[in-house]
C-alpha positions as CSV (number, residue, x, y, z in Angstrom):
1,X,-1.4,2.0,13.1
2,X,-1.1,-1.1,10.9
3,X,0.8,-0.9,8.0
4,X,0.3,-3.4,5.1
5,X,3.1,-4.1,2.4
6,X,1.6,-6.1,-0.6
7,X,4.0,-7.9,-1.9
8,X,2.2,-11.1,-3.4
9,X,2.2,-10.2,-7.3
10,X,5.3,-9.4,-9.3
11,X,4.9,-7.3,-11.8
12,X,5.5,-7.7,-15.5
13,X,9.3,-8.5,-16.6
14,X,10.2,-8.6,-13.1
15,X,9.7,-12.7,-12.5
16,X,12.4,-13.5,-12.2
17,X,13.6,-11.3,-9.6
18,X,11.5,-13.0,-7.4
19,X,9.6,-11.8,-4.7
20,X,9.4,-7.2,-4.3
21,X,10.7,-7.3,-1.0
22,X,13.8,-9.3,-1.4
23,X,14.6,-7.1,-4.8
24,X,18.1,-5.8,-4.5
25,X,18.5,-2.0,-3.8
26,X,22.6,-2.6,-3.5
27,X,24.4,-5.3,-2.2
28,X,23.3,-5.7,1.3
29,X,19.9,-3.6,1.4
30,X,16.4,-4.7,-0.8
31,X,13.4,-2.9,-1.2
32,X,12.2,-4.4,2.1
33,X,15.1,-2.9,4.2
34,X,13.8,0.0,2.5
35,X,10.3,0.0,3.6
36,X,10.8,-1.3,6.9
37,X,13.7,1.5,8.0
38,X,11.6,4.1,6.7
39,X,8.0,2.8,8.4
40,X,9.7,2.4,11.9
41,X,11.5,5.7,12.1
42,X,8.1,7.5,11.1
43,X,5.9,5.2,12.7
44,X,7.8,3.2,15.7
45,X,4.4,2.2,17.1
46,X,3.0,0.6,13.7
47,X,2.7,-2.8,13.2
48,X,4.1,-3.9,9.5
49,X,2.3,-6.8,8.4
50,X,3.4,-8.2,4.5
51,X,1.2,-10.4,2.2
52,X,3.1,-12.9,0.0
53,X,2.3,-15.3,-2.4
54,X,4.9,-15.8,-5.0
55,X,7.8,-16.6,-3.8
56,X,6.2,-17.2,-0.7
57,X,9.2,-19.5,1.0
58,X,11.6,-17.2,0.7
59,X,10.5,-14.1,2.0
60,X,8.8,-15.8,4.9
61,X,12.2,-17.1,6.0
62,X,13.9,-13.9,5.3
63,X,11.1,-11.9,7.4
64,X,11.6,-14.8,10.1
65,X,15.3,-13.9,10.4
66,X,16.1,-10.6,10.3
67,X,12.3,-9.0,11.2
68,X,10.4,-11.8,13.4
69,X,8.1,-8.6,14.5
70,X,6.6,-8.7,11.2
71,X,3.7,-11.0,10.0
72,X,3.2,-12.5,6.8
73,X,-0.2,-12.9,5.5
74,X,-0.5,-15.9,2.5
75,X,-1.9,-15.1,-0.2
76,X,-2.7,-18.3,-2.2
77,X,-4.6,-17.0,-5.0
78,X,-2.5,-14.2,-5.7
79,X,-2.6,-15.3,-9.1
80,X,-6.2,-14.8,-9.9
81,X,-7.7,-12.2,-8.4
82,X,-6.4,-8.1,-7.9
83,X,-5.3,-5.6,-5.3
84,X,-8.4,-5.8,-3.7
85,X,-8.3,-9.4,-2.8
86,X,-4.4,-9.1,-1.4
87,X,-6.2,-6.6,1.0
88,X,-8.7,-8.7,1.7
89,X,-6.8,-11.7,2.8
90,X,-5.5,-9.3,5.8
91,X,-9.0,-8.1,6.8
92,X,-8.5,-9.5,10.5
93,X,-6.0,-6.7,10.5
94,X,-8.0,-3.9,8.9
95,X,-9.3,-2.2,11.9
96,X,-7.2,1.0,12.9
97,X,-5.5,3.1,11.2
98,X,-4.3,2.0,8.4
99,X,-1.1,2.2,5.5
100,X,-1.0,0.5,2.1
101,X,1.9,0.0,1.0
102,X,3.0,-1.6,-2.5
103,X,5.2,-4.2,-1.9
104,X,7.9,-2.3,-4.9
105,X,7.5,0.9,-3.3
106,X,10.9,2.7,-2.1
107,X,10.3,4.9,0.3
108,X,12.9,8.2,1.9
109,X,12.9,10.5,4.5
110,X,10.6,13.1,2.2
111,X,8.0,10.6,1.9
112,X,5.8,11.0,5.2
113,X,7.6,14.7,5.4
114,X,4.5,16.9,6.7
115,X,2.1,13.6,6.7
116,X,-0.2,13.8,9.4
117,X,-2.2,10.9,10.8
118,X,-6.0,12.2,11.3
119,X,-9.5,11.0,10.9
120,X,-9.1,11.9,7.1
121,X,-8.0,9.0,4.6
122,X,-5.0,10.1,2.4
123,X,-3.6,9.3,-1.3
124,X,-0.2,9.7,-1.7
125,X,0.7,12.3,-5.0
126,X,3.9,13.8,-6.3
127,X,4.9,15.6,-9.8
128,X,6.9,12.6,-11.0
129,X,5.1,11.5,-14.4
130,X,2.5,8.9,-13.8
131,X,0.0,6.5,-15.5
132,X,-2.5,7.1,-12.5
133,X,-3.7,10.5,-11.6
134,X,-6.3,12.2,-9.3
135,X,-8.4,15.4,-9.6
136,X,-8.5,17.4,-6.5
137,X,-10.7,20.3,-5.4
138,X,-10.6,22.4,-2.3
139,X,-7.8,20.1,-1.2
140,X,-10.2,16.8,-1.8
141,X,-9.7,14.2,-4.2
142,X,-12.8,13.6,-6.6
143,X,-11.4,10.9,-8.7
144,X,-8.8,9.0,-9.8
145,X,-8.1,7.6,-12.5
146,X,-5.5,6.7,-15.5
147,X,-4.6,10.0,-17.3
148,X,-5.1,12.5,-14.9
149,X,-2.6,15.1,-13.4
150,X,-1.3,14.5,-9.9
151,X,0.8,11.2,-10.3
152,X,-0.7,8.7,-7.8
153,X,1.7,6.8,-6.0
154,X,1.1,3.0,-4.6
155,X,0.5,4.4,-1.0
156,X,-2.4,5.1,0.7
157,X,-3.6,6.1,4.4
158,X,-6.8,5.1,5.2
159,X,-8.1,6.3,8.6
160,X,-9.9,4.2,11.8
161,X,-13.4,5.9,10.7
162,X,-13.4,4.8,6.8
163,X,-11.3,1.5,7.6
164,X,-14.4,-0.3,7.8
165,X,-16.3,0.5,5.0
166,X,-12.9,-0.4,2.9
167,X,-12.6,-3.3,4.6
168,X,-16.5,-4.3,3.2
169,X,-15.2,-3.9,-0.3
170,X,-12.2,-6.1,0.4
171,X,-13.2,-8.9,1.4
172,X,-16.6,-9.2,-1.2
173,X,-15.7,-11.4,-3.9
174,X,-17.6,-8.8,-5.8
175,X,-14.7,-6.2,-5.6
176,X,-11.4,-9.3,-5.7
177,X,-10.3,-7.9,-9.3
178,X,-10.8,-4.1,-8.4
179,X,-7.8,-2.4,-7.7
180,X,-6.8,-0.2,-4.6
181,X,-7.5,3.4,-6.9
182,X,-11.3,1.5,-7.8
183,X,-11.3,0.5,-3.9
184,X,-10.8,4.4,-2.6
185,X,-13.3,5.7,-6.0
186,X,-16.1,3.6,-4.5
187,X,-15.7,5.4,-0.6
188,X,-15.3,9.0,-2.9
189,X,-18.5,8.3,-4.1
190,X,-19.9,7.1,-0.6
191,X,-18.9,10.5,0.8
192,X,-15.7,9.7,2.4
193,X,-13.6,12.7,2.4
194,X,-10.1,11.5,0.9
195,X,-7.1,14.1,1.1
196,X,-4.6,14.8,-1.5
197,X,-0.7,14.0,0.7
198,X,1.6,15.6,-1.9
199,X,5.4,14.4,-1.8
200,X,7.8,16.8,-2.2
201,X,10.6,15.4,-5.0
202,X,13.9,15.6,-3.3
């Protein structure tokens, strides 16, 4: 499985804390450590690849120091485009299996607990209050969407048979300013089955 972090954008307010993986948790672990202790234990055979932009110098030498196993993807028009296009610069890599990963996202041991990889393509839910929801029915998702119950997380499994057709909408300039919830609306119309993976809140 192939498992990409994107950490090219910062988000509002947080500038100046540079770029998400190298964002402090404590004083000797950032959200990367995070990411990256969590992903190997559940997935030891993944391969972790991160896209950067700002703040690109840094977190390239950090990766090439303490994690030369993972690559960085450049992103050099971060700036202008959307999630879509962050995923689209890794599109070599879009071909198995695949995890999405926001690059601010800390991850624990409940995260993946019960997650099954499959041939069915996956959002990531949990009770926590959030902007972005999803309606599911039957144990499908229909839509998501701002507003909705079902808090959306920044995390999504995409399976080897829908990888391709995601991958379509990626890299099409048509789709650089959609984000990732627009990305997985557009296979939910297209008849890809998407699962509902709810976390439970330790």
């Amino acid at each position: 499985m192939h498992v990409i972090i994107l950490g090219d954008r910062f988000k509002r307010g947080l500038k100046s804390k540079g770029c998400p993986g190298l964002i402090k948790i404590d004083d000797s672990f950032n959200i990367f450590d995070n990411q990256h202790l969590i992903i190997t234990n559940r997935f030891p055979n993944s391969k972790i690849l991160y896209v950067a932009g700002f703040d690109l110098k840094r977190m390239r030498a950090f990766l090439k120091k303490r994690y030369p196993s993972v690559d960085i993807i450049k992103n050099e028009h971060y700036m202008n485009f959307s999630d879509s296009q962050s995923l689209g610069v890794a599109g070599d890599y879009l071909c198995d299996d695949l995890l999405i990963v926001s690059g601010y996202s800390l991850l624990n041991s409940a995260t993946f607990k019960g997650f099954v990889v499959d041939e069915y393509s996956k959002i990531f839910t949990s009770d926590k209050p959030s902007k972005l929801g999803c309606i599911t029915q039957n144990s499908m998702v229909t839509n998501i969407s701002f507003g909705l119950p079902h808090g959306v997380l920044d995390l999504y499994y995409i399976s080897s048979r829908d990888v391709q057709h995601l991958k379509n909408l990626a890299i099409n300039r048509k789709y650089g300013n959609h984000f990732l919830f627009e990305l997985i609306n557009n296979l939910i119309d297209h008849d890809v089955v998407v699962r509902q993976h709810k976390i439970v809140d330790t």
